[in-house]
VEXDO-593196 format. One line per field, with one value per atom (N, C-alpha, C, O): residue in three letters; x, y, z. Coordinates in nm, 2 decimals. Layout:
<recs>
res = ALA,... .
px = X,... .
py = Y,... .
pz = Z,... .
</recs>
This chain:
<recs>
res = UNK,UNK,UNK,UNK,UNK,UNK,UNK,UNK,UNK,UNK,UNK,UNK,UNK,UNK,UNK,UNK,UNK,UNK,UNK,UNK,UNK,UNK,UNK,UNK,UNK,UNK,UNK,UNK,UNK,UNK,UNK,UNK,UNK,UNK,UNK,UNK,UNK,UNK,UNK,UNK,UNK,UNK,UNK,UNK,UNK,UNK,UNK,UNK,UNK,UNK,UNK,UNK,UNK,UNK,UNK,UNK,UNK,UNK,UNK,UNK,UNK,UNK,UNK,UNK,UNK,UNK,UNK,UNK,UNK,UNK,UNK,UNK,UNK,UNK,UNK,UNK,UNK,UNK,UNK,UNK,UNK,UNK,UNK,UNK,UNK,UNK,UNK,UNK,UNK,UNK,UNK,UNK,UNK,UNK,UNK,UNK,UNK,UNK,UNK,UNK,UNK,UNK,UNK,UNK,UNK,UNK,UNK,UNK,UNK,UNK,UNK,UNK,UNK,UNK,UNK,UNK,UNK,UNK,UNK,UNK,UNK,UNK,UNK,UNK,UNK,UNK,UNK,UNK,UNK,UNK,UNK,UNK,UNK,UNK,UNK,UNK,UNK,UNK,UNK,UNK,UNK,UNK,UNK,UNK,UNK,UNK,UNK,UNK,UNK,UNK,UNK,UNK,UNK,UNK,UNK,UNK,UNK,UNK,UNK,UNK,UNK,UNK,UNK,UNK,UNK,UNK,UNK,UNK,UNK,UNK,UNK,UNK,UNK,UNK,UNK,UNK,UNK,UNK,UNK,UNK,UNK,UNK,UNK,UNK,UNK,UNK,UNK,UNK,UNK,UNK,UNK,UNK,UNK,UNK,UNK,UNK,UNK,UNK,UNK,UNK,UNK,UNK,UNK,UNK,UNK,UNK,UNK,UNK,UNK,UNK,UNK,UNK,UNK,UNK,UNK,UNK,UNK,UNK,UNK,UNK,UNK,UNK,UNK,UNK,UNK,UNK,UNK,UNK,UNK,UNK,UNK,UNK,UNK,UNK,UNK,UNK,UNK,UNK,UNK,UNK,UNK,UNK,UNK,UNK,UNK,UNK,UNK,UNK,UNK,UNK,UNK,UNK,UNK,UNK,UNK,UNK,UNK,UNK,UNK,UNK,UNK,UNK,UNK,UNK,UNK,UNK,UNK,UNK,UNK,UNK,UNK,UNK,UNK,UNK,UNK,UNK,UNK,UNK,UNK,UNK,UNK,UNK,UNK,UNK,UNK,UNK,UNK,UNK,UNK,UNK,UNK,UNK,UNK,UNK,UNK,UNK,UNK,UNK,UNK,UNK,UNK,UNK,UNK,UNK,UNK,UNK,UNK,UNK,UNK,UNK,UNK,UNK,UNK,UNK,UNK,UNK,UNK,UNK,UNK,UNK,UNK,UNK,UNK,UNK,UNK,UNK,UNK,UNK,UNK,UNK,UNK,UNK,UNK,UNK,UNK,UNK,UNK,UNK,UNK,UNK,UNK,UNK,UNK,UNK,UNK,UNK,UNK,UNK,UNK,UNK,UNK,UNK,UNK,UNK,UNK,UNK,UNK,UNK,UNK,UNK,UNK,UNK,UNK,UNK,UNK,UNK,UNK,UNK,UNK,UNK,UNK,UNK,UNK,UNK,UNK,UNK,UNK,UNK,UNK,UNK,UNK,UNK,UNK,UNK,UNK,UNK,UNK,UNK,UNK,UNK,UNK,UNK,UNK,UNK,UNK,UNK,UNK,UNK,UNK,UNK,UNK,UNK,UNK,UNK,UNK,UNK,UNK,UNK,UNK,UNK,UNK,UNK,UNK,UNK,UNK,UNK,UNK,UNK,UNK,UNK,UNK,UNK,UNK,UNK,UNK,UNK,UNK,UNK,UNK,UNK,UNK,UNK,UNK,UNK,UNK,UNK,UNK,UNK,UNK,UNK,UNK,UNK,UNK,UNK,UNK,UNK,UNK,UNK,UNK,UNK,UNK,UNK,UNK,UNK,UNK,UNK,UNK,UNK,UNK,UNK,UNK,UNK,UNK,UNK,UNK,UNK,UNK,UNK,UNK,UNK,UNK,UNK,UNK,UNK,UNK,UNK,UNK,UNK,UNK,UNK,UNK,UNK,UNK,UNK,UNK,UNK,UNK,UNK,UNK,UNK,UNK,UNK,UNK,UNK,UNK,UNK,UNK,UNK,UNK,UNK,UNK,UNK,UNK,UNK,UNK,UNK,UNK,UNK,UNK,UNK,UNK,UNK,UNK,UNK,UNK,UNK,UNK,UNK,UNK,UNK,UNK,UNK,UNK,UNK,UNK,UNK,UNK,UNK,UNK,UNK,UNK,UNK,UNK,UNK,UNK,UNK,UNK,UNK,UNK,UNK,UNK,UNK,UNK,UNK,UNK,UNK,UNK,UNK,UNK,UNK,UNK,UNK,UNK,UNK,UNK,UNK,UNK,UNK,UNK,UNK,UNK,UNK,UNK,UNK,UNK,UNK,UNK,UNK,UNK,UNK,UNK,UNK,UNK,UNK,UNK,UNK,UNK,UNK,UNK,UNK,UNK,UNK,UNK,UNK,UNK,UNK,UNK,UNK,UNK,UNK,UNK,UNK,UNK,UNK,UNK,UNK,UNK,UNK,UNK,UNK .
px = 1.06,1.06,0.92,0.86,0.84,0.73,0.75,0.85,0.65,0.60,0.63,0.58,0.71,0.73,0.64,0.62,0.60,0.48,0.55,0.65,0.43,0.40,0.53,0.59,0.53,0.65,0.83,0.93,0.81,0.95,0.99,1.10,0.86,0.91,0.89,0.90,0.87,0.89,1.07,1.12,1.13,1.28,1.36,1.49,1.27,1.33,1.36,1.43,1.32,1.30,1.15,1.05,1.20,1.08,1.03,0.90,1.14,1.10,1.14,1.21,1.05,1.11,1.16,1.11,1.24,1.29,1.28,1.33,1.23,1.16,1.22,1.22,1.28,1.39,1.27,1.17,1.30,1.21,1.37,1.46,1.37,1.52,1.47,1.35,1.52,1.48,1.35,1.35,1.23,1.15,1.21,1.33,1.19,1.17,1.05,0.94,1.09,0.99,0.81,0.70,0.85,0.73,0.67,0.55,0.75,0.71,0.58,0.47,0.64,0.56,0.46,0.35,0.47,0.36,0.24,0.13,0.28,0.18,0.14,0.07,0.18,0.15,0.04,-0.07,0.12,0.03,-0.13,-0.20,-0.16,-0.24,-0.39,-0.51,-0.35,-0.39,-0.40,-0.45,-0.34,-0.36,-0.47,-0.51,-0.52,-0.64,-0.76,-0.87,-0.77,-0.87,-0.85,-0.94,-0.78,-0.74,-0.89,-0.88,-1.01,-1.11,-1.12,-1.14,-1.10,-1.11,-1.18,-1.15,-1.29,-1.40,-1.31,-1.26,-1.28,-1.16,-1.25,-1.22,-1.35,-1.48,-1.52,-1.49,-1.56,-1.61,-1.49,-1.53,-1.38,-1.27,-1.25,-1.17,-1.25,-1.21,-1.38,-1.35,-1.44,-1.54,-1.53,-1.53,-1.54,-1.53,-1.45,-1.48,-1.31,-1.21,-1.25,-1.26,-1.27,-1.29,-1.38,-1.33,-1.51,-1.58,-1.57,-1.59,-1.51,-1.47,-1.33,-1.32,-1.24,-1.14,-1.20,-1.20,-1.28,-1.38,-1.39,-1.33,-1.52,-1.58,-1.52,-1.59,-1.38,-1.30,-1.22,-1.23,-1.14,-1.01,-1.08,-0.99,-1.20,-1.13,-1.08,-1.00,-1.13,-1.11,-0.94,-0.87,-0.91,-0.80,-0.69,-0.60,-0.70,-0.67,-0.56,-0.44,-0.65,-0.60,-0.52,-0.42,-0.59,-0.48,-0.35,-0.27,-0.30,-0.22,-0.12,0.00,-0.19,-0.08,-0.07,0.01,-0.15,-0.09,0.02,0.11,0.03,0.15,0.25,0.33,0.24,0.38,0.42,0.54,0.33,0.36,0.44,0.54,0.34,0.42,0.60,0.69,0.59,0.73,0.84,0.96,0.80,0.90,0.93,1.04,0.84,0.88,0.97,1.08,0.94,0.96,1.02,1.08,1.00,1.02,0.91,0.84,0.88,0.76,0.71,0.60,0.79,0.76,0.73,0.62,0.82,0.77,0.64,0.58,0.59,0.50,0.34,0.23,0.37,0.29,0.24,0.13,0.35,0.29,0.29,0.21,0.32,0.33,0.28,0.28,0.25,0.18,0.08,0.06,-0.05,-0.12,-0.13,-0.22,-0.02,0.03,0.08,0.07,0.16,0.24,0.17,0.21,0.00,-0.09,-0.12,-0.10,-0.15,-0.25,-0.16,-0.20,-0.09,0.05,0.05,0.00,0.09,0.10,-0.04,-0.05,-0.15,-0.26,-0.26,-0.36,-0.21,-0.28,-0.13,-0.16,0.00,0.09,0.15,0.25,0.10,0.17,0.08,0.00,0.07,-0.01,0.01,0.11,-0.13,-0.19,-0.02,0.04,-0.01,0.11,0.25,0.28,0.30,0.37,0.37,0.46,0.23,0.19,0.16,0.17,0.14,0.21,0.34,0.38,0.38,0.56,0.61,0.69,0.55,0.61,0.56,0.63,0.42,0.38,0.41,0.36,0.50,0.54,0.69,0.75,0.73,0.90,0.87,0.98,0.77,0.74,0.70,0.80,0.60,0.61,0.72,0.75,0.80,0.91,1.04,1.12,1.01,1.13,1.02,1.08,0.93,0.89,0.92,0.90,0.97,1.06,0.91,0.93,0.80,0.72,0.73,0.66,0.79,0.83,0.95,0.94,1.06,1.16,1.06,1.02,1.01,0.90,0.84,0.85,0.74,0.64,0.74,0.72,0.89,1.00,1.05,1.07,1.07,1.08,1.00,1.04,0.87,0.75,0.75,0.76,0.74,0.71,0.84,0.82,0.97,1.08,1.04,1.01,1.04,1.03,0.94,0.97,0.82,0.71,0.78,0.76,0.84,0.90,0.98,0.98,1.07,1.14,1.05,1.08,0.92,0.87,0.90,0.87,0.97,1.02,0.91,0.92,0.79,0.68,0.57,0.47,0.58,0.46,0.47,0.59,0.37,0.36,0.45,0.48,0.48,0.53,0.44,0.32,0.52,0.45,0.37,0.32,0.37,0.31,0.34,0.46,0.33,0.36,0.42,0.37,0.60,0.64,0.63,0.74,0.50,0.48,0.36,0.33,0.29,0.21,0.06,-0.04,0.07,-0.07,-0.20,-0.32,-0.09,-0.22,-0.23,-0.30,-0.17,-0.18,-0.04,0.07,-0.08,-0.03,0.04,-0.03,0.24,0.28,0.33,0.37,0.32,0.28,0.48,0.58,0.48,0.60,0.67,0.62,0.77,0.88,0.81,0.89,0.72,0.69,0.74,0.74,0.77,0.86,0.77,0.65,0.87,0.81,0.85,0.96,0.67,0.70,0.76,0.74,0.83,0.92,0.87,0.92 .
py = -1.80,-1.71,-1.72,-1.83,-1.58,-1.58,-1.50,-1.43,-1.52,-1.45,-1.30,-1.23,-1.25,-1.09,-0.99,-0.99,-0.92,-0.80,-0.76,-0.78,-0.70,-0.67,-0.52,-0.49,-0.48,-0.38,-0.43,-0.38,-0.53,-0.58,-0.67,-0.67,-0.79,-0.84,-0.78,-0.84,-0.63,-0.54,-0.53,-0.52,-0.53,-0.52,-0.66,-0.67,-0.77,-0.89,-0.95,-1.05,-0.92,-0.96,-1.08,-1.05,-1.20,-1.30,-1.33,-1.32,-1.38,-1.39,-1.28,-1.18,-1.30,-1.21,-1.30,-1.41,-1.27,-1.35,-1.26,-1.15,-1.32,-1.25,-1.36,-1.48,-1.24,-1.30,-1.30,-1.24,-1.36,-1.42,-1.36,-1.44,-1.27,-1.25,-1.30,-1.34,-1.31,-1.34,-1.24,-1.16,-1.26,-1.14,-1.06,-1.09,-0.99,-0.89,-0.87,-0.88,-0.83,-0.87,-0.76,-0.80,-0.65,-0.60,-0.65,-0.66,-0.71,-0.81,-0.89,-0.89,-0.98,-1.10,-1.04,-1.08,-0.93,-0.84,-0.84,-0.91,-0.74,-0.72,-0.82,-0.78,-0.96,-1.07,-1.15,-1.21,-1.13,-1.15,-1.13,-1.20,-0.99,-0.94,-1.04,-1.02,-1.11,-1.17,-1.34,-1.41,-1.37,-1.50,-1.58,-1.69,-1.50,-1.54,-1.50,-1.52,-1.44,-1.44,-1.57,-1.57,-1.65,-1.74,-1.87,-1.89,-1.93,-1.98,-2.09,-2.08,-2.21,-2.37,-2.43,-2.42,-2.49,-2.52,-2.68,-2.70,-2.78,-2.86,-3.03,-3.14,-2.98,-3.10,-3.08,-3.18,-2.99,-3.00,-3.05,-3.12,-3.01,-3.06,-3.15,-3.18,-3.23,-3.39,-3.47,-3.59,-3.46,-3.50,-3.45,-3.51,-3.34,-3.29,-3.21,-3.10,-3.26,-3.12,-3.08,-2.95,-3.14,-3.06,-2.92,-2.81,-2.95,-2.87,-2.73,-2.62,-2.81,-2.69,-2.57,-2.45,-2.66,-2.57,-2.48,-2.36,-2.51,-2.48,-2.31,-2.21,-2.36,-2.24,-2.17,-2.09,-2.16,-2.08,-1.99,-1.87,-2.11,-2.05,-1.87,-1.78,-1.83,-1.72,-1.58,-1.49,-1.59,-1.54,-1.62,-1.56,-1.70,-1.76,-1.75,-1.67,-1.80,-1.73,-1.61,-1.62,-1.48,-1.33,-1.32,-1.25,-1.41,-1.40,-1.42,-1.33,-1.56,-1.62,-1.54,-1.55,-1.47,-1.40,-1.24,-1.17,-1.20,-1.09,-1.16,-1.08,-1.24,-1.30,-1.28,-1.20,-1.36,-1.38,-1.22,-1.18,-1.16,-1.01,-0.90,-0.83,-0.93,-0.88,-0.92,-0.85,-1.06,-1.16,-1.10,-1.10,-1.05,-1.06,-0.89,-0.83,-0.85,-0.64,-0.63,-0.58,-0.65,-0.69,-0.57,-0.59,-0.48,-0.33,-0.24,-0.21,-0.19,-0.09,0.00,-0.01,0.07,0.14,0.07,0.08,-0.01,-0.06,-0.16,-0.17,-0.23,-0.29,-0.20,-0.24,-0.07,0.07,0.05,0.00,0.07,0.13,0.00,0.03,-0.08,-0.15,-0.31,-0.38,-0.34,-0.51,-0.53,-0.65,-0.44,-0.45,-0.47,-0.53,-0.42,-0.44,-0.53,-0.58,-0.58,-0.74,-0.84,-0.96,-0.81,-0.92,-0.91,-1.01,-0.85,-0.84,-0.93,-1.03,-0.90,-0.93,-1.13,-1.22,-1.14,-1.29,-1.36,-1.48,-1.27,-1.36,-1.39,-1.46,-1.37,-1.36,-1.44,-1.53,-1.43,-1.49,-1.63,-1.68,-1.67,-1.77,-1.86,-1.82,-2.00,-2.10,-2.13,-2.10,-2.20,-2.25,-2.36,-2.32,-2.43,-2.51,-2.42,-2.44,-2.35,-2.22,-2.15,-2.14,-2.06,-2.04,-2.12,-2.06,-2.22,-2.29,-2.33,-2.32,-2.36,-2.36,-2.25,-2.25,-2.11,-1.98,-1.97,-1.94,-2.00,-1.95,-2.10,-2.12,-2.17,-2.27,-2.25,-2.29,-2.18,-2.13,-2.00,-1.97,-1.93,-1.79,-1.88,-1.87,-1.94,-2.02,-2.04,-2.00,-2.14,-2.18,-2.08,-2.09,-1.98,-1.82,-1.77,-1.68,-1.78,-1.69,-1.77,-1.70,-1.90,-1.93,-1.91,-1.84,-1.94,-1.90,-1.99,-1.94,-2.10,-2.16,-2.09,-2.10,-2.02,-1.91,-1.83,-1.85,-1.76,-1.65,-1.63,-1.55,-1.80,-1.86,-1.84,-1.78,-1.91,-1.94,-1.85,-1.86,-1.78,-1.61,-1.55,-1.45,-1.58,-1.51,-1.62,-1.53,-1.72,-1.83,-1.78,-1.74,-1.78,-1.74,-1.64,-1.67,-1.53,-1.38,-1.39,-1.35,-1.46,-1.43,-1.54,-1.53,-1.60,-1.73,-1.67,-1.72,-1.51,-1.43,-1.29,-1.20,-1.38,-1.23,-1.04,-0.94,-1.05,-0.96,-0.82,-0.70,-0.93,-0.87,-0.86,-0.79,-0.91,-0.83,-0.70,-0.66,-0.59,-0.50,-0.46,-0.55,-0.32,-0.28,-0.24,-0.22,-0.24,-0.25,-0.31,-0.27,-0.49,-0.59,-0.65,-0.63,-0.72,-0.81,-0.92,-0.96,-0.95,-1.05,-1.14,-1.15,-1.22,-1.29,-1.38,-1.49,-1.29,-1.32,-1.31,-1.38,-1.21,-1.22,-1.14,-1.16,-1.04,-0.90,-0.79,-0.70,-0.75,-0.65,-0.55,-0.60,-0.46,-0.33,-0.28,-0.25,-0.26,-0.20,-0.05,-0.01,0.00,0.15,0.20,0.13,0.30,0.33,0.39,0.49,0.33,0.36,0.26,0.25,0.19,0.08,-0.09,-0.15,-0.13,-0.20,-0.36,-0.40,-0.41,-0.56,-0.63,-0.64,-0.71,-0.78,-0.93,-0.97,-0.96,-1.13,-1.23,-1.34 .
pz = -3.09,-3.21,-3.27,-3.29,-3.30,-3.36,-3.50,-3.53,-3.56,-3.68,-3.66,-3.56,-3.73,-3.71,-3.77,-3.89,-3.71,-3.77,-3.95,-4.01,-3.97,-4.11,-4.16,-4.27,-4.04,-4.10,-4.09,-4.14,-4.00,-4.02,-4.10,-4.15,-4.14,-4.30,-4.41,-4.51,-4.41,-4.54,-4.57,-4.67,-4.42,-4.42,-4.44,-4.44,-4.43,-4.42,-4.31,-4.31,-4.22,-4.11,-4.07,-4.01,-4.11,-4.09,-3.96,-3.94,-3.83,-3.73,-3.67,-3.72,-3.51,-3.41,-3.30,-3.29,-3.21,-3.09,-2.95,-2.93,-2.88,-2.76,-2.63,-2.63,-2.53,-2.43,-2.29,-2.30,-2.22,-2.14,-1.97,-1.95,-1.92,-1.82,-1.71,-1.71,-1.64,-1.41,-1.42,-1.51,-1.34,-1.31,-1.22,-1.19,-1.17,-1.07,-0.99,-1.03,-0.86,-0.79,-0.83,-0.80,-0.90,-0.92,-1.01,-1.02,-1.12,-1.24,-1.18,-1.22,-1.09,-1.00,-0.96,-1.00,-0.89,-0.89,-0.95,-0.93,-1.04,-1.16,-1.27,-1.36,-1.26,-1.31,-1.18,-1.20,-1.04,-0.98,-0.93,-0.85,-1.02,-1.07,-1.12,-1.09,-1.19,-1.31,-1.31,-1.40,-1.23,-1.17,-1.12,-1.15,-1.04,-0.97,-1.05,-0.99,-1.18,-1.26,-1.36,-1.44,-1.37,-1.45,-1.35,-1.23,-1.45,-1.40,-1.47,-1.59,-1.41,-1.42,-1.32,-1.20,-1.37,-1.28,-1.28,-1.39,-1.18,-1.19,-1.19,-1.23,-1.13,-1.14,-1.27,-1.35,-1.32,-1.46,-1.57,-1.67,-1.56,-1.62,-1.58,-1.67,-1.52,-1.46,-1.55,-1.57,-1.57,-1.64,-1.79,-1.89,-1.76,-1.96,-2.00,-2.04,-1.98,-2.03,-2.16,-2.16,-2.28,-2.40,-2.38,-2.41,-2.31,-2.26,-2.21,-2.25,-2.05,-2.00,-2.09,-2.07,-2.17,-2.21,-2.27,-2.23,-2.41,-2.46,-2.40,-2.42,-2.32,-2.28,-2.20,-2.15,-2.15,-2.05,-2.17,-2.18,-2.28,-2.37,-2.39,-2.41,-2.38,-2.45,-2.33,-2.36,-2.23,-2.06,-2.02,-1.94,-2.05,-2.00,-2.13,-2.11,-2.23,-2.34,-2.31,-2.31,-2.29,-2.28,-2.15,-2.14,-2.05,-1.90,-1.97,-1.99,-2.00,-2.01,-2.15,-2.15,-2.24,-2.28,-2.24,-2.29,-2.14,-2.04,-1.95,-1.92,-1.92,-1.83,-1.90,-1.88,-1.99,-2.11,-2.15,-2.18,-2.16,-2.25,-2.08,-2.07,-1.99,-1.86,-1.87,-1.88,-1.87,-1.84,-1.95,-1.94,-2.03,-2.21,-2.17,-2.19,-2.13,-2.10,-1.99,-2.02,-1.88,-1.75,-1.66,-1.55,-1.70,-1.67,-1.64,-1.74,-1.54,-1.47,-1.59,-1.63,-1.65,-1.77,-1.88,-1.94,-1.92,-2.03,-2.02,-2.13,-1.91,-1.87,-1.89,-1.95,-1.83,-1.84,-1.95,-1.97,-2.04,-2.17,-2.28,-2.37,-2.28,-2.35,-2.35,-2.45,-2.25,-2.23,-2.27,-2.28,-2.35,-2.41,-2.54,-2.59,-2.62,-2.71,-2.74,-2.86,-2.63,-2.68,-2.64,-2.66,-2.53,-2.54,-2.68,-2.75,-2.72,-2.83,-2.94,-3.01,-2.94,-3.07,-2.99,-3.06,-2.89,-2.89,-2.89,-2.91,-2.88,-2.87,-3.01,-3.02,-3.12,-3.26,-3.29,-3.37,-3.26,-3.33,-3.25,-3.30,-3.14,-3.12,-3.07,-2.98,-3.11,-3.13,-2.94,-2.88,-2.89,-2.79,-2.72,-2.62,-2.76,-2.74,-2.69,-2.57,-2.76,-2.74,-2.63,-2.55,-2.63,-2.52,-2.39,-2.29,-2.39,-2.27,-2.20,-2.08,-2.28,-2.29,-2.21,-2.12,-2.27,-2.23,-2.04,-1.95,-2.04,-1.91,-1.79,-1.68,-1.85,-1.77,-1.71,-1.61,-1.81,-1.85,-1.75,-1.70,-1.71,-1.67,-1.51,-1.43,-1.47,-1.33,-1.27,-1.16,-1.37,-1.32,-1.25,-1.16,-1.33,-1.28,-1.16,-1.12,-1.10,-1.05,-0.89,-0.79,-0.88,-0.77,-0.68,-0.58,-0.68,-0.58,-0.44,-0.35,-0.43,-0.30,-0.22,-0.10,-0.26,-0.18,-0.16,-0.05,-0.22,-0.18,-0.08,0.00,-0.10,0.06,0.17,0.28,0.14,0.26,0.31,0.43,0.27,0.31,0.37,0.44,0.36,0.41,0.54,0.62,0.62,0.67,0.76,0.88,0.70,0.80,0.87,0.99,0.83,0.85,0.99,1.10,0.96,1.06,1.16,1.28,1.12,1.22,1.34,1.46,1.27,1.35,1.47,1.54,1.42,1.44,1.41,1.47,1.28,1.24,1.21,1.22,1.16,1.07,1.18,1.15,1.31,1.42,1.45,1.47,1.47,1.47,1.61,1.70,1.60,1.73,1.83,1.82,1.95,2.06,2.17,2.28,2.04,2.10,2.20,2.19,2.29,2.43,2.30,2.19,2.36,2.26,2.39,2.44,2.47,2.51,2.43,2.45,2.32,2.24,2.33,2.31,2.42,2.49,2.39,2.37,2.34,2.27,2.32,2.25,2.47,2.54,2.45,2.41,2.45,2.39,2.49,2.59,2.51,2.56,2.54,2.43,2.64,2.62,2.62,2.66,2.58,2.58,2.71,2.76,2.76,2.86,2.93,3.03,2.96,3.04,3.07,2.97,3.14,3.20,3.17,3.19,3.11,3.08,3.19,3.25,3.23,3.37,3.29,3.18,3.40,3.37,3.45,3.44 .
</recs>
C-alpha cells in the first residue's frame, strides 16, 4: 500500500493497494527489456558500496521501478500506455526498502530456472534445430526426397 495521488484523497481515499498477479510470459518480456541495463560495478561495491550505490541509485533507481510498474499492469495494453506513469508515480511514492521487497517479490514470480529448463530440455530434444539438418549432427544439409545413409 502507498500514498494515494492528490485526487483520490480529495474523496478520502488515503491509501492505494496495488496487486502484484503471475506474470505472463510477454510481461517477462518486456521487463526483460530492462534488466541488463541495471549497472553494478561488483568490485567497486565489494570495496565501497556506499559509493557505488550512490552513484548508480539514480539509473537503477528508474530501472527498478519500471519493473515493478511493468509487474503491477501486466497487460500488453495497459503496459503500452501506461508503465510510465506508474514509474513515475512509484518512483516518488514508495521508499527504497519497498521497492526492493516489490522487485524481489517480482524475481521470485518470474520462475526464471523453469524457463532455463524448458529451454535446456527442448534443445535436449532437438526440437529447436533447424530443418533439414543431418540429425547425425554432421552440418550437411539434406536436400529434400533424399535418402538418409545408415
Amino acid at each position: 500500500m502507498v500514498k494515494a495521488p492528490w485526487y483520490l484523497r480529495m474523496f478520502g481515499i488515503q491509501k492505494k493497494r496495488f496487486k502484484i498477479h503471475p506474470l505472463y510470459l510477454g510481461t517477462l518480456v518486456f521487463i526483460g527489456k530492462f534488466i541488463p541495463k541495471i549497472d553494478i560495478n561488483k568490485v567497486k561495491f565489494e570495496s565501497h558500496p556506499m559509493t557505488e550505490v550512490l552513484e548508480k541509485m539514480p539509473l537503477n533507481g528508474v530501472i527498478m521501478a519500471k519493473i515493478v510498474a511493468v509487474s503491477v499492469l501486466n497487460s500488453r495494453i495497459k503496459i503500452l500506455l501506461f508503465y510510465r506513469m506508474y514509474q513515475r508515480y512509484f518512483l516518488w511514492h514508495i521508499t527504497p526498502a519497498d521497492l526492493k521487497i516489490l522487485t524481489v517479490l517480482v524475481l521470485q514470480q518470474t520462475n526464471v530456472q523453469d524457463f532455463i529448463y524448458s529451454i535446456v530440455s527442448l534443445k535436449g530434444l532437438d526440437v529447436v534445430s533447424p530443418k533439414g539438418t543431418s540429425p547425425h549432427g554432421t552440418g550437411e544439409t539434406i536436400a529434400p526426397g533424399e535418402l538418409l545413409e545408415q
